[in-house]
C-alpha positions as a printed NumPy array, in Angstrom:
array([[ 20.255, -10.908,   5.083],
       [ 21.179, -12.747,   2.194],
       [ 21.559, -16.557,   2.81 ],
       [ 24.213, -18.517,   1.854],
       [ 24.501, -20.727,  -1.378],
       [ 24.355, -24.326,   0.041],
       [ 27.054, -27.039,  -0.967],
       [ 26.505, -28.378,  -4.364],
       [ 29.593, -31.206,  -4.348],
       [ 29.774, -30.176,  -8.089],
       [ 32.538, -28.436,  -9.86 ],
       [ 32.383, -28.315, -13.886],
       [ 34.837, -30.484, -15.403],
       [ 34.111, -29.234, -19.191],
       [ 32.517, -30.212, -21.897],
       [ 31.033, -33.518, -21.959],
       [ 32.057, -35.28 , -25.561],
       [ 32.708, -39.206, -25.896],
       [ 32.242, -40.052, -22.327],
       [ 35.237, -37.626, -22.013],
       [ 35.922, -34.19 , -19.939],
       [ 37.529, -31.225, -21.94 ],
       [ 37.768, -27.48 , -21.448],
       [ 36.755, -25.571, -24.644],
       [ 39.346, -25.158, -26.997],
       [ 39.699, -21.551, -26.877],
       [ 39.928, -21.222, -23.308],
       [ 36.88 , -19.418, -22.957],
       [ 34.34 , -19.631, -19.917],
       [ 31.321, -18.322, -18.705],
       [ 30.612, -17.5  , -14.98 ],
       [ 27.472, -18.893, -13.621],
       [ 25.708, -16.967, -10.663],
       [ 23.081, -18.222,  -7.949],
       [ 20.244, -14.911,  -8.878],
       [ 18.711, -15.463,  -5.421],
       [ 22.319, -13.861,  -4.126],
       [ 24.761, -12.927,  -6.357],
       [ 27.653, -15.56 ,  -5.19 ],
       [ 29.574, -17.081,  -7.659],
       [ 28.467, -20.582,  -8.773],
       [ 31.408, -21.809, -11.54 ],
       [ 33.048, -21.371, -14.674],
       [ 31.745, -23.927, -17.086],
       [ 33.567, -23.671, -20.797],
       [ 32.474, -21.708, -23.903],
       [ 32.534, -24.17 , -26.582],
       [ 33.378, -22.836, -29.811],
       [ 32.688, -23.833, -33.376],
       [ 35.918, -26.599, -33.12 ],
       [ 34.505, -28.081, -29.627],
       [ 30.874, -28.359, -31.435],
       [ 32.638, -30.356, -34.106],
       [ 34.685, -32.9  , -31.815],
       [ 30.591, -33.294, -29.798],
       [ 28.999, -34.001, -33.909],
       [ 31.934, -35.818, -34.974],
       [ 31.596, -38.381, -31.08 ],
       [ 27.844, -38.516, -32.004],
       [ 28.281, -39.224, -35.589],
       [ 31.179, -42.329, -34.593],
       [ 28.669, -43.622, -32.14 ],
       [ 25.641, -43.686, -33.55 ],
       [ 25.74 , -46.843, -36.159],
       [ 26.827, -48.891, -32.769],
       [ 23.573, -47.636, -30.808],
       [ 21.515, -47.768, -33.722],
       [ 22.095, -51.524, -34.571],
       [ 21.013, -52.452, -30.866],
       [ 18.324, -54.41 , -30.432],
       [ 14.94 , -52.133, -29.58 ],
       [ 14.913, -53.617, -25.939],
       [ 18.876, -53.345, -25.415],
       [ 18.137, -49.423, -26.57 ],
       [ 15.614, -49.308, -23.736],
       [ 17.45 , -50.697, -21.236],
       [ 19.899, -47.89 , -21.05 ],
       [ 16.869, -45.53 , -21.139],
       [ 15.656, -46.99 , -17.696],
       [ 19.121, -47.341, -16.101],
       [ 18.935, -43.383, -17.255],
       [ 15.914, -43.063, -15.151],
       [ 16.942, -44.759, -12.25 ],
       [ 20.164, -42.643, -11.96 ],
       [ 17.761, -39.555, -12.348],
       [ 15.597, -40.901,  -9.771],
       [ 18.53 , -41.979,  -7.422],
       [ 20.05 , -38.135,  -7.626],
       [ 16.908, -35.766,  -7.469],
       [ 17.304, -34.634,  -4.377],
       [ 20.735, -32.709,  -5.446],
       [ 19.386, -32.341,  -9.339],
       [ 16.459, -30.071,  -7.529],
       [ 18.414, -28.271,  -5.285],
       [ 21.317, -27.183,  -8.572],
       [ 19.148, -26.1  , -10.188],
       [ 17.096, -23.897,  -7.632],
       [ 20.763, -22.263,  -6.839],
       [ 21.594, -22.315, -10.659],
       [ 17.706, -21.051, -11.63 ],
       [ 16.123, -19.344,  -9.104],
       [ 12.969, -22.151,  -9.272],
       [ 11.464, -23.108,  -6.33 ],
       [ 12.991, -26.559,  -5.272],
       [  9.788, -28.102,  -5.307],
       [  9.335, -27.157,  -8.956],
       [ 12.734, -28.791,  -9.53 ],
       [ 11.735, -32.085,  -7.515],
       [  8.596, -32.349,  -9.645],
       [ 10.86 , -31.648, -12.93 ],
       [ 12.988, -34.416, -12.096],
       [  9.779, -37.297, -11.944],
       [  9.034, -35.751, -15.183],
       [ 12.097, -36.775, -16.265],
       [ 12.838, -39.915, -15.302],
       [  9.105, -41.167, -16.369],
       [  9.572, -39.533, -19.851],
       [ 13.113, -41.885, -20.444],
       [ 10.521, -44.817, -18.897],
       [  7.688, -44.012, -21.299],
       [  9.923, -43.782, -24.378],
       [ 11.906, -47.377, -23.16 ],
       [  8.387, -48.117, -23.314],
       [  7.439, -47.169, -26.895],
       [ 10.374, -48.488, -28.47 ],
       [  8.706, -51.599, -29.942],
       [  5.613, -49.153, -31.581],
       [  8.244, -47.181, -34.304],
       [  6.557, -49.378, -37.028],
       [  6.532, -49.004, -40.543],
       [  3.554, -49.727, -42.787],
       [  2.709, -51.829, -46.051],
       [  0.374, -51.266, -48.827],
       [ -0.977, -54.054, -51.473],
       [ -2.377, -52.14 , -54.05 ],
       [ -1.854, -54.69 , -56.972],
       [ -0.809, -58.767, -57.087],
       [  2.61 , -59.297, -56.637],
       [  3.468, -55.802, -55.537],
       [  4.232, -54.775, -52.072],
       [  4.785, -51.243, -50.818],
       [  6.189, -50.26 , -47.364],
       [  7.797, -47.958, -44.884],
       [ 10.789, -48.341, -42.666],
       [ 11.297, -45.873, -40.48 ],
       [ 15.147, -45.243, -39.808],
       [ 16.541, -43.093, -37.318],
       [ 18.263, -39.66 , -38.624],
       [ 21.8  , -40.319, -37.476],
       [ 23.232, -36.983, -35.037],
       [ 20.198, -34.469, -33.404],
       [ 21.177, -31.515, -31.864],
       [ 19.069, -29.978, -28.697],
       [ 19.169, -26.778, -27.655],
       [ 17.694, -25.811, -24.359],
       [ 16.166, -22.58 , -22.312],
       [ 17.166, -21.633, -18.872],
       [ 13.587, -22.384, -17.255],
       [ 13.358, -26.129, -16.966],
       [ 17.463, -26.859, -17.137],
       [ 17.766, -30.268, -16.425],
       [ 14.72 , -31.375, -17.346],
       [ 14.557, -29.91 , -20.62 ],
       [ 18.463, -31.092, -21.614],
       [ 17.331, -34.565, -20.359],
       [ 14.009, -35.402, -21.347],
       [ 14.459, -33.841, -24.478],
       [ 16.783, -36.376, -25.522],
       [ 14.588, -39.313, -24.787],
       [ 12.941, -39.614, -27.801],
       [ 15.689, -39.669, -29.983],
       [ 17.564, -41.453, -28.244],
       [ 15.219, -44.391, -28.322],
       [ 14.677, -43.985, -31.968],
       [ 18.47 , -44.606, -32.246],
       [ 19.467, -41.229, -33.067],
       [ 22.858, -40.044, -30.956],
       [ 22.659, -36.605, -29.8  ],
       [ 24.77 , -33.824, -28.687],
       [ 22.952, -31.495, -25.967],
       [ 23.215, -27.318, -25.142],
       [ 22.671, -26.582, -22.038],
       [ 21.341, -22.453, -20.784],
       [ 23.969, -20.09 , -20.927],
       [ 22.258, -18.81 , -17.827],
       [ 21.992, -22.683, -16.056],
       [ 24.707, -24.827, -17.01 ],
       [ 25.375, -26.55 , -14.215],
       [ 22.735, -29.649, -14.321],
       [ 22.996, -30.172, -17.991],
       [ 27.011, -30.927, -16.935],
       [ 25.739, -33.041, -13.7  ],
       [ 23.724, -35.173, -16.507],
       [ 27.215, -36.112, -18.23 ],
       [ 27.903, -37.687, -15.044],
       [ 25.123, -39.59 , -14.752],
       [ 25.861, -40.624, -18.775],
       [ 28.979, -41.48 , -18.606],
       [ 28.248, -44.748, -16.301],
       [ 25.225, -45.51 , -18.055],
       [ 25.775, -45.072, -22.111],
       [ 28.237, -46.129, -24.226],
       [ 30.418, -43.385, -25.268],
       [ 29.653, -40.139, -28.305],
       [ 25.484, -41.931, -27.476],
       [ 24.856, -38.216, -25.372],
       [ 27.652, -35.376, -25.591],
       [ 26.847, -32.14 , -23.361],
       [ 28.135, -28.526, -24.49 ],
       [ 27.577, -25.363, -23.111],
       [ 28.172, -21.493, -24.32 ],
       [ 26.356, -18.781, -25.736],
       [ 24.176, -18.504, -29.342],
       [ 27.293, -18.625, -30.994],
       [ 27.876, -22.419, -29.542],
       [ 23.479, -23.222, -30.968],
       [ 24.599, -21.561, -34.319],
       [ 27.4  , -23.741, -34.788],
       [ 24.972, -26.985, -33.894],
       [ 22.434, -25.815, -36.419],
       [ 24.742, -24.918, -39.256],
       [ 26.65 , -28.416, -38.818],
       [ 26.582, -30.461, -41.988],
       [ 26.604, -33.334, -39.827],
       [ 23.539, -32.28 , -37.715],
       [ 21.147, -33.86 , -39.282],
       [ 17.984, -33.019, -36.684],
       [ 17.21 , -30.161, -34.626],
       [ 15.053, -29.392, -31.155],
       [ 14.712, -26.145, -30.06 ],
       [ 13.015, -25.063, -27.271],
       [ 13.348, -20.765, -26.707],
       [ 12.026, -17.255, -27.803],
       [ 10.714, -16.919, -30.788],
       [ 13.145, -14.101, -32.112],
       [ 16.068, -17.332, -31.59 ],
       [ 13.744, -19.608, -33.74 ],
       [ 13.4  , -17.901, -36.411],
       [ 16.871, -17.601, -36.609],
       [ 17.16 , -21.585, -36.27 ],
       [ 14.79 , -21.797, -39.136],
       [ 16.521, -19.82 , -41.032],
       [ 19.977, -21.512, -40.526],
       [ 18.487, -24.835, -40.376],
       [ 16.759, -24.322, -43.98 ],
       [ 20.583, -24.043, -45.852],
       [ 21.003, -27.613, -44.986],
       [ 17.599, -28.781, -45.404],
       [ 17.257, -30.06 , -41.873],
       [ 14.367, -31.024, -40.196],
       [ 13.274, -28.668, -37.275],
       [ 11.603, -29.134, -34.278],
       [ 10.554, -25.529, -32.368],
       [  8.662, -25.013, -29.599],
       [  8.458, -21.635, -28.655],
       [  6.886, -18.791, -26.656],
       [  3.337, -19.965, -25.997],
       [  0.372, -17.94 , -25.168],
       [ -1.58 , -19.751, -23.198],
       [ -5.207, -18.311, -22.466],
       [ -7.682, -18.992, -19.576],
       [-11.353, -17.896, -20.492],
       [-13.539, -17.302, -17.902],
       [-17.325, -17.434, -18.076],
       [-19.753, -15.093, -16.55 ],
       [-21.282, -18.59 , -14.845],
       [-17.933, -19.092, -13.407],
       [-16.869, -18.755,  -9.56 ],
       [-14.602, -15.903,  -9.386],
       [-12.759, -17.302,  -6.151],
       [-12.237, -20.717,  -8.254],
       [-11.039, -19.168, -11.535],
       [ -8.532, -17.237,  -9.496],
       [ -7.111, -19.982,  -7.513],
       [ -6.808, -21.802, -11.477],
       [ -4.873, -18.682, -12.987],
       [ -2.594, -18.331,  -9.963],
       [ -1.992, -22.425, -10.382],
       [ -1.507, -22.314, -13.76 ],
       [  0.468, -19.519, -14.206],
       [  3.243, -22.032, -12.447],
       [  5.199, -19.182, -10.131],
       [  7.2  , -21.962,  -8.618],
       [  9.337, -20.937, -12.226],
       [  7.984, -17.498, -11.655],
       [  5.721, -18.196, -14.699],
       [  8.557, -18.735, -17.067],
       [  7.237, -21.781, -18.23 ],
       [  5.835, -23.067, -21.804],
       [  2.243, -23.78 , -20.256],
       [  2.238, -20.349, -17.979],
       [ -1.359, -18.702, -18.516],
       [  0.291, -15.372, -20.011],
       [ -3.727, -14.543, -20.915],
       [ -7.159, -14.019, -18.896],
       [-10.344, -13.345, -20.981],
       [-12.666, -12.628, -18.246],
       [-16.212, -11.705, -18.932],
       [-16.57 ,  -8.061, -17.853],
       [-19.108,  -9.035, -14.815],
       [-16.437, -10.72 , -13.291],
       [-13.175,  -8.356, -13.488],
       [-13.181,  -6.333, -10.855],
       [-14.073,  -9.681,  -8.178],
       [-11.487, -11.944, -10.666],
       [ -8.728,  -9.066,  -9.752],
       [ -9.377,  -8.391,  -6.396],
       [ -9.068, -12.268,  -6.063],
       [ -6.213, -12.695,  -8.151],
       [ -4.07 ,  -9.616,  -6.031],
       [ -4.958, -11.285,  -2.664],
       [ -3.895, -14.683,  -3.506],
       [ -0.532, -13.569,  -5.486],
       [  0.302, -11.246,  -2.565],
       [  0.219, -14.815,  -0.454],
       [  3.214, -16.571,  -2.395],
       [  5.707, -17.792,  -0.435],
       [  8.47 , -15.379,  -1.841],
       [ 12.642, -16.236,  -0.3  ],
       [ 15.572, -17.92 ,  -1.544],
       [ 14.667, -20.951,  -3.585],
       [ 16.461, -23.966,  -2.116],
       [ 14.99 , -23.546,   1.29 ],
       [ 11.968, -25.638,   2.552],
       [  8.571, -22.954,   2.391],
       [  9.514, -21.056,  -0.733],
       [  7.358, -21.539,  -3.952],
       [  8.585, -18.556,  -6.004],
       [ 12.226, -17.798,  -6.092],
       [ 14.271, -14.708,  -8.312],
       [ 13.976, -14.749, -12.312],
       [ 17.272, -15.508, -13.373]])
């Protein structure tokens, strides 16, 4: 029998631009669905070319406000960030385990990952130094490195709060404002991180959107967009690129890895296995960037690597991924 989605208290209240709610211009939603069951999550809007402007244009009116702050004022909002993250995991995990599929224990680990990300950046702030060279008397040459102005993040469905988050630290504390996508097919946290924003940062700092590719085409192609992350499929970066490279904007992509474990004939079969099945992180049902997709085994070892490998995957704690036990939930 199919259990119930639990309460989430949340109900999507639009798109998140200048510390503001709005539905998407056209009118247009998409319906978000728990994978583990079927049952209806939301609506959260489809934002359109105009509601990607209004996010750019809040970004773009913010940003020479948060990039005159002082380095230390710019980390202090970083850490408040971190608190709230740290304050609110316990409902963070558990949205996105409905929203997902991922275990919550995946999701509780995502969120420390978070929050210490926004406290290592606050951290760095003070490093973003320049340099100076002397070749000749009375000549000085130097560097000053300046913050782009609006960067636009676009993020997958496997990590989704921590990627729309944490993704944005960086940026952020280099004084850049930014304007966030959440996963068409995991909305729900990136619009649960407005409301954390919106007491925290002053407003356009972080604007949230959601939608489809046509809503991470209009970010890229944005002549205000000056900056672009992508995290995704390869196919989708390329594409990026390829928008991206009309208005000569500087690219970020990190896409699908192929991560290899190589196994020696020296090695202990029983140990390698237990590293593969670790690594292969199921808790996202190894939809993850560092998932061992790869095994080069030495040919002695195959057939006791396999048997190995079957016995311990067939001993996942497989169920509905928001109750206590479960460490591999439905792909979504």
């Amino acid at each position: 029998m199919a259990a119930r989605t639990p309460d989430l208290g949340f109900e999507p209240k639009g798109l998140f631009i200048g510390n503001s709610w709005v539905a998407a211009s056209s009118g247009e939603t998409i319906t978000t669905v728990n994978p583990a069951n079927g049952e209806m999550l939301g609506e959260v809007p489809l934002a359109g070319e105009a509601d990607v402007d209004k996010a750019v244009a809040a970004a773009r009116e913010a940003f020479p406000g948060w990039a005159a702050l002082p380095l230390t004022r710019r980390a202090e909002y970083l850490i408040r960030l971190a608190d709230a993250i740290d304050a609110n995991a316990e409902m963070l995990a558990l949205m996105d385990a409905v929203d997902s599929g991922n275990a919550r224990s995946g999701m509780l680990s995502d969120m420390k990952w978070t929050s210490d990300t926004y406290r290592y950046f606050a951290g760095l702030v003070t490093e973003m130094k320049g340099e100076t060279l002397s070749r000749e008397p009375g000549h000085l040459n130097l560097t000053l490195r300046q913050p782009y102005g609006v960067v636009a993040k676009i993020n997958p469905f496997n990590h989704p709060f921590r990627f729309c988050a944490e993704k944005a630290a960086a940026p952020l504390a280099a004084g850049n404002t930014v304007v966030i996508k959440g996963p068409e097919q995991a909305p729900l946290s990136s619009l649960k991180l407005g409301e954390l924003v919106e007491k925290i940062f002053p407003p356009g700092v972080i604007n949230i959107v959601t939608g489809d590719g046509r809503t991470g085409s209009a970010m890229v192609r944005h002549k205000d967009v000056q900056r672009i992350g992508f995290v995704g499929s390869v196919e989708t970066g390329r594409i990026i690129a390829r928008e991206a490279a009309e208005g000569l904007k500087e690219v970020t992509l990190e896409l699908g890895g192929k991560n290899p474990i190589i196994i020696f004939p020296d090695a202990d079969p029983a140990k390698a296995a237990q590293t593969v099945i670790k690594a292969m992180n199921m808790n996202r049902q190894g939809q993850s960037c560092s998932s061992t997709s790869r095994v080069l085994v030495h040919e002695s070892l195959h057939d006791a690597l396999a048997g190995e490998l079957a016995r311990l995957a067939s001993e996942i704690p497989i169920g509905f991924p928001w109750l206590e036990g479960a460490e591999m939930g439905p792909i979504v």
